[in-house]
N, C-alpha and C positions, 0 to 999 in steps of 0.2 A: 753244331754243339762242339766238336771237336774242334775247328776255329776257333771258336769264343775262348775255349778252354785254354787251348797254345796262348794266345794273348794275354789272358787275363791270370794266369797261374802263378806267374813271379808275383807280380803285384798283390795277388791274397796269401800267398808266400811270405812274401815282405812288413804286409800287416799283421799277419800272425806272430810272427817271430819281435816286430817290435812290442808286443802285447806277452809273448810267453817262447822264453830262449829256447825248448827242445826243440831240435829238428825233426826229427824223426815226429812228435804227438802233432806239430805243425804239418807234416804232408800229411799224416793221416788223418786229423781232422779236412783240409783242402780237398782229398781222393772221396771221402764222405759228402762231399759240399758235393763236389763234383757228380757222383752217383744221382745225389738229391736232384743235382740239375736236369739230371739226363731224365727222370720220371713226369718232374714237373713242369719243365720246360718243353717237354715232347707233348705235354699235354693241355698249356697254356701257351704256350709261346716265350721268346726271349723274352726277359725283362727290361726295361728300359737301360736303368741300371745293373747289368749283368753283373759286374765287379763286386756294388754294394751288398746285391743277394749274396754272392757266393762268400762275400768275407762273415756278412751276420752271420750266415747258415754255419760255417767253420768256426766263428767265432762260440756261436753256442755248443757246436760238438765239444770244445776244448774245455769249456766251462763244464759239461756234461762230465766229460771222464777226468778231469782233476775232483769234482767231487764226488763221483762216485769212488775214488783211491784213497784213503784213510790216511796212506801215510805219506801223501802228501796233503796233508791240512794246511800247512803254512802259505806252500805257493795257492794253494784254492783263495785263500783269505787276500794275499797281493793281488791274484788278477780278479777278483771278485771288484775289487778297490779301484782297482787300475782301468777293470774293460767300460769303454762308455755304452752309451743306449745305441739302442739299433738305429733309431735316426740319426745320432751323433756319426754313427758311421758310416751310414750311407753317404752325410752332405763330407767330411770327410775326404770321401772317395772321390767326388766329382772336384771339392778343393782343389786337390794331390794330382790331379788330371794332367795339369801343366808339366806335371815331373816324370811324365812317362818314360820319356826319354832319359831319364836317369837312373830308373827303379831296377831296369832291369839290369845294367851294369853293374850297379850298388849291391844289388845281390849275387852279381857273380863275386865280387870281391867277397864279400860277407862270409861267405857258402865254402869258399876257399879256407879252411881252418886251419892254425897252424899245429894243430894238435892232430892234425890226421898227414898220414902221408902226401907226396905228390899228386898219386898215381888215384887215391881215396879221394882226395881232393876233388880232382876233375872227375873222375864217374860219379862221387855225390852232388855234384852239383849238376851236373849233364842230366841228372834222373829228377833232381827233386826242383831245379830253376830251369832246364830246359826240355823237361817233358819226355826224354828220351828211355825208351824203354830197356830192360838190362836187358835182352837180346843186343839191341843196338850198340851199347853200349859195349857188349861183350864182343861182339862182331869187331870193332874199332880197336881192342888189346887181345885180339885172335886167341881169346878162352871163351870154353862153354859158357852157355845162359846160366846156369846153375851155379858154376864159381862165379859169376859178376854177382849175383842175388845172395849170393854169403861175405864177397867184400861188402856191399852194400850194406846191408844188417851190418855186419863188422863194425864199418864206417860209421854206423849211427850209433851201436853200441858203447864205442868209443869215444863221439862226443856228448855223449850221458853221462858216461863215467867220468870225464874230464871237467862237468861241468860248464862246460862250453856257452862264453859268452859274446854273442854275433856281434861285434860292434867295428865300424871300420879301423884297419891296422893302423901302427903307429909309422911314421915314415921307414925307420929302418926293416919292419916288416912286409914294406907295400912292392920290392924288389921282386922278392917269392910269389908274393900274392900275383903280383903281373904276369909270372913265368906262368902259375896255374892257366889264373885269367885268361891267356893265352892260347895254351891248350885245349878249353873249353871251345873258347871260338872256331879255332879249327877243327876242333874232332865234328862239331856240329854242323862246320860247314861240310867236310867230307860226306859225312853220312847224307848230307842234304844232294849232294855233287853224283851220288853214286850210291842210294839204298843199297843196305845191308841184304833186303829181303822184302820181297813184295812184288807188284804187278808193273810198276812204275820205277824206271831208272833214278829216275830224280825226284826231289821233296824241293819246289822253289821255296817255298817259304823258311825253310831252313836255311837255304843259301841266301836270301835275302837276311834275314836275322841274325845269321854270324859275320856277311858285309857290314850292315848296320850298327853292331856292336864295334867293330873293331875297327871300323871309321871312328865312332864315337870315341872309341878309345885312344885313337890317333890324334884326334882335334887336343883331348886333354891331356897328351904327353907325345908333343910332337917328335922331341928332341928323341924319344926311346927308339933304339933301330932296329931291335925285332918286331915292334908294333907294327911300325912300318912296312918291314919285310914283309909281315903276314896278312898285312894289306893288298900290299902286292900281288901277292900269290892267289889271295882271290881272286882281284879284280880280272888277272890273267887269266886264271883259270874258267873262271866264270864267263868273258869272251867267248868261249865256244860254245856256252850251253845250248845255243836253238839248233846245233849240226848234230848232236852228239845223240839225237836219231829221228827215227825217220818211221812214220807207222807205227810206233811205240819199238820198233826194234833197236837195237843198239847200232851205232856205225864209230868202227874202229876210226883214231886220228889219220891214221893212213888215207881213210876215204871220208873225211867230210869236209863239206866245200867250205875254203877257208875266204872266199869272198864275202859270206854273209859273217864269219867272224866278229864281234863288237870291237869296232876300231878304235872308239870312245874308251870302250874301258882298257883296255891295249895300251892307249895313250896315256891314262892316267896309269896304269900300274908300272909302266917302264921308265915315266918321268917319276916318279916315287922311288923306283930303285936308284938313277941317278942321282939323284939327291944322297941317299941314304949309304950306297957304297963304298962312296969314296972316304967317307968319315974314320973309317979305321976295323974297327972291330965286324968282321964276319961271321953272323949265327944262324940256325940253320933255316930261317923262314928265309931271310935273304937268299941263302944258296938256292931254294925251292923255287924263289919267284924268280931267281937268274936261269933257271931252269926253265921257268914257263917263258920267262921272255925269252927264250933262243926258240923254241915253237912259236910262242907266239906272232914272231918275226919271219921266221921261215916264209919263202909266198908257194914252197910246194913241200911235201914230203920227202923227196926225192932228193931236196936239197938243203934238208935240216944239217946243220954243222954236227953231226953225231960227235967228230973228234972231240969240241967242246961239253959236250953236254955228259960227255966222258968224265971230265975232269975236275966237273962242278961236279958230279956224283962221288967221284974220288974226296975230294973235297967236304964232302957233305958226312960219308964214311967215316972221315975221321971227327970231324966234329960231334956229330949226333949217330951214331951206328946203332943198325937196328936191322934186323933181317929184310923188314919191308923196302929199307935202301939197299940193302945189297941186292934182292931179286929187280928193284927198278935199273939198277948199277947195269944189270947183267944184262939186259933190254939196250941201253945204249952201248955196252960195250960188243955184243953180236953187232949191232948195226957200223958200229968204226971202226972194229978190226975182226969182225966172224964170229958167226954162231958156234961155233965150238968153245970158242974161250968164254962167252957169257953163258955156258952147259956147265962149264967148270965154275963159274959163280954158284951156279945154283947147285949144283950136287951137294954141299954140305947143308943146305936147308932141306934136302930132305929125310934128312937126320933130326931136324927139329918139329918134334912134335906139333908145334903149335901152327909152323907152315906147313905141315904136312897133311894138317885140315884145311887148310887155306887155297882152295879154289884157283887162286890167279898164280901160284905155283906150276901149280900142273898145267894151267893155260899157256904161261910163257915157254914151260918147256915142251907142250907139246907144239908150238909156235917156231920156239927155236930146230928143234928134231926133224919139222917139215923142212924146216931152212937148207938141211945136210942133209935131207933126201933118205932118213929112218922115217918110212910114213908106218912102218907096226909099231915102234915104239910113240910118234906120233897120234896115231888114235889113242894108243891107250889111254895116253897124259888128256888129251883130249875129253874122252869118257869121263876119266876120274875127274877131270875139273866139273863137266856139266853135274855130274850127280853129286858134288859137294856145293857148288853153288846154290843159293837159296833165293837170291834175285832173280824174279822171271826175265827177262831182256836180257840178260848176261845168259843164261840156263839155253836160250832161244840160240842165241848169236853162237854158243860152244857145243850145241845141237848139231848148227848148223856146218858150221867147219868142219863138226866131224863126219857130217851126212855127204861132203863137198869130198873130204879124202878118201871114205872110204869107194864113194864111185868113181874117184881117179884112178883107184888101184887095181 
């Protein structure tokens, strides 16, 4: 069910909203659809047409609470007008089949409103087009579950109030819209590369689904060179996914065997950055996948170019600065000129609140601390990562180093 759901939720997403503009009455008629499904599909089996069910089922919720609201009588009377028969819908549905591949992009653009912030942008859209829960989502802008589930409200609140009309931008609009667009992809693939929280490191099907978009996205505006960059950076990234462990536990890059590596995707994502580099303009999904391609090139750890991977960091700093690059910054600059200087990276992030919850804080510096031979300030950083950690295989792996130091000591 959960499957079915991931797949099918932009798409009755997408119908709803060309049939009735609020965002917010459209996921919660779809969240209702969806409920419906889980009782009668647990008890009958999937429907053939899964999609048609879930859009009629949503379809009549919407109908249901526009008339049950007095004071909207007007739009009851439009979509009364407007909605077709449940058959009409269904065949519809299987029509539309052929555009699958479009539907879902179409509503990352859509979703992106320019009447909400950046930052409102991409987490309503992440929640309401790609299924992502405000945990997750919160996890991804290192704030409580609680503050993501008040932007969100926020977020909806405010395209009610605005009146907000989904309909795709006008060109001098679609700049923005791409930069959002963009973020979604990636925020989605992260989360998919590296759960926020669970039993399981990874979500493939996330990581496949934010490839897939942003391929697609590639195909339809090749010439754009952060598209491309962020292509890159998957593909690279994504190369290592079958190492990255072992018995469900985690295995650091330090140790996973880089011969099984995806050579293929390596290939395509570092001939995509040669392409895309030389053109002029450096933004920061480039510098990231310039980043992955010096790992990904490396044939050992031992002999990664830290000096460079220094420099794209530096580089990256100033473009796009953000505490999550400066604690990665601090990672390559221990390794090219000493763990003391990347301790001085990190010491004013733990002044900041928001890394100061953040788990891989404390991991790096109790990483770094081993490095210079403090093994009590070393476990503690240690401790404090495992028990803010909320991924099991991360919680496992920072167990473990600290179960490894403390009987070194």
């Amino acid at each position: 069910m959960q499957d079915v759901w991931r797949h099918e939720s932009p798409h009755v997403l997408a119908a709803l909203l060309r049939r009735h503009g609020d965002l917010g009455d459209c996921e919660d008629a779809a969240q209702e659809a969806a409920e419906a499904a889980t009782v009668q599909w647990g008890r009958d089996g999937v429907p053939a047409n899964a999609r048609g069910w879930l859009i009629t089922v949503a379809s009549r919720r919407l109908i249901d609470r526009v008339r049950a609201d007095q004071a909207r009588a007007r739009r009851e009377a439009a979509v009364a007008v407007a909605q077709p028969s449940d058959a009409y819908v269904v065949a519809s549905v299987d029509q539309a089949s052929a555009d699958d591949s479009d539907d879902m992009l179409r509503m990352l653009v859509l979703c992106c409103h320019p009447s909400l912030s950046r930052s409102s942008q991409v987490a309503l859209t992440l929640h309401a087009v790609c299924g992502l829960g405000a945990g997750e989502i919160a996890a991804a802008y290192l704030v409580p579950p609680r503050t993501m589930t008040q932007r969100l409200t926020r977020a909806r609140s405010t395209l009610r109030s605005a009146g907000a009309v989904f309909e795709l931008p006008s060109r001098s609009d679609l700049p923005s819209r791409i930069a959002s667009v963009l973020d979604v992809c990636h925020l989605l693939f992260t989360e998919g590369h590296t759960r926020s929280a669970g039993g399981a490191l990874m979500d493939w099907s996330l990581t496949a689904e934010a490839i897939r978009l942003t391929r697609q996205l590639h195909c339809a505006i090749p010439d754009h060179d952060e598209v491309a960059g962020a292509l890159a950076l998957m593909l690279l990234t994504h190369a290592r996914a079958t190492t990255r462990t072992e018995d469900g536990n985690l295995v650091p890059l330090a140790e996973q065997n880089r011969s099984r590596w995806d050579r293929d995707l390596i290939a395509e994502g570092v001939g995509i950055l040669e392409r895309v580099l030389p053109r002029g303009h450096v933004g920061r999904f480039q510098l990231q996948a310039a980043i992955a391609a010096v790992h990904a090139e490396s044939p050992t750890w031992e002999r990664t170019d830290w000096p460079q991977i220094s420099i794209l960091y530096a580089m990256l700093d100033r473009v796009a600065p953000s505490p999550v690059v400066t604690l990665n910054r601090a990672v390559a600059v221990s390794m090219a000129v000493g763990p003391q200087q990347g301790l001085d990276l990190i010491a004013p992030l733990l002044d900041n609140p928001s890394m100061r919850r953040h788990h891989r804080t404390h991991a790096v510096r109790a990483h770094l601390l081993e490095m210079i031979g403090d093994l009590t300030g070393a476990t503690d950083s240690y401790r404090r990562a495992a028990q803010l950690a909320t991924s099991i295989p991360e919680q496992r792996y920072l167990n473990d180093r600290l179960r490894r130091l403390v009987g070194s000591s």
